[in-house]
C-alpha positions as CSV (number, residue, x, y, z in Angstrom):
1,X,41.0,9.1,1.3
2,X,40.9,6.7,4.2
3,X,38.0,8.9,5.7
4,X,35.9,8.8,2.7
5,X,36.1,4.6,3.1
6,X,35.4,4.6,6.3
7,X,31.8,7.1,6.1
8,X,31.3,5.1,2.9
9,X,31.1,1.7,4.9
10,X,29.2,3.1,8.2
11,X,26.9,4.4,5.4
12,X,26.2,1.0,4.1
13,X,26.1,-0.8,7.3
14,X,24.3,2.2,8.8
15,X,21.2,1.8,5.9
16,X,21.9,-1.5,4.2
17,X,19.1,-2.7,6.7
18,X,16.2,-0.6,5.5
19,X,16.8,-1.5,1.6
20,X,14.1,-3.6,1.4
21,X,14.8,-6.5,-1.1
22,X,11.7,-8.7,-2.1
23,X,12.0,-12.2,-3.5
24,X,8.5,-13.6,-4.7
25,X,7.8,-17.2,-5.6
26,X,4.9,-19.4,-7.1
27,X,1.7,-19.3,-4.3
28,X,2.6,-15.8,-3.2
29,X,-0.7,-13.5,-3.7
30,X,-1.0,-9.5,-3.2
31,X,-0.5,-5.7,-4.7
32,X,3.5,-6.2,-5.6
33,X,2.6,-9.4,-7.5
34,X,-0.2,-7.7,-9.3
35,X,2.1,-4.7,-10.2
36,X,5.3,-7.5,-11.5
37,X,2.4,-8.9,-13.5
38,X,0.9,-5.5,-15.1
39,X,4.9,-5.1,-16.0
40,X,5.4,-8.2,-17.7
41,X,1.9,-8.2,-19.6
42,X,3.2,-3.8,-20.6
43,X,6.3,-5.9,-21.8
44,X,4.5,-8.5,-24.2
45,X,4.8,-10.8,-21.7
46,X,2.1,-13.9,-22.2
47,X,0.1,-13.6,-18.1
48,X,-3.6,-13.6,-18.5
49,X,-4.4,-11.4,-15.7
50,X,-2.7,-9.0,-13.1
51,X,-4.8,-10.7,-10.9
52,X,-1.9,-11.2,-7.8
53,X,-1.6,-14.4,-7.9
54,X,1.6,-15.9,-8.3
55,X,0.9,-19.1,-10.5
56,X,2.5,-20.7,-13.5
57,X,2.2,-18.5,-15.8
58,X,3.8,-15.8,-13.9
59,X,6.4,-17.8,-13.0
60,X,6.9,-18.7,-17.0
61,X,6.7,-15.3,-18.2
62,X,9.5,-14.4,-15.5
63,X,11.9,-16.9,-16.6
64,X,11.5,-15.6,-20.1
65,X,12.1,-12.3,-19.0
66,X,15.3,-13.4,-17.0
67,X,16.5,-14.8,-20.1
C-alpha cells in the first residue's frame, strides 16, 4: 500500500507541470476565447459573436454560467 502512495505522488509531481490550466479575463483576444464563446452562445448563453474577444459580454455570460 505504502508503494502505491508513493508512485501515486512522483506521478503527480512528475506531470502536475504539463497540465496546462488557463485562466482568461476581460481584454484577452484569440482561438480559446472564441471556442469558450461558441460554448456559451451552444448553451443559450446571451454573447453576440465568437469573435475572440474577451469583452463584457463574455465576461457576463460567464458569471451566469458559474452561477
Amino acid at each position: 500500500m505504502r508503494f502505491f502512495w508513493l508512485v501515486a505522488v512522483f506521478c503527480l509531481v512528475a506531470f502536475l507541470p504539463t497540465i496546462a490550466l488557463a485562466a482568461y479575463h476581460q481584454g484577452d483576444r484569440g482561438d480559446d476565447v472564441a471556442e469558450i464563446q461558441r460554448q456559451l452562445i451552444a448553451l443559450g448563453y446571451s454573447v453576440q459573436a465568437a469573435d475572440g474577444v474577451f469583452g463584457g459580454e463574455t465576461a457576463a455570460a460567464i458569471k451566469s454560467f458559474q452561477r
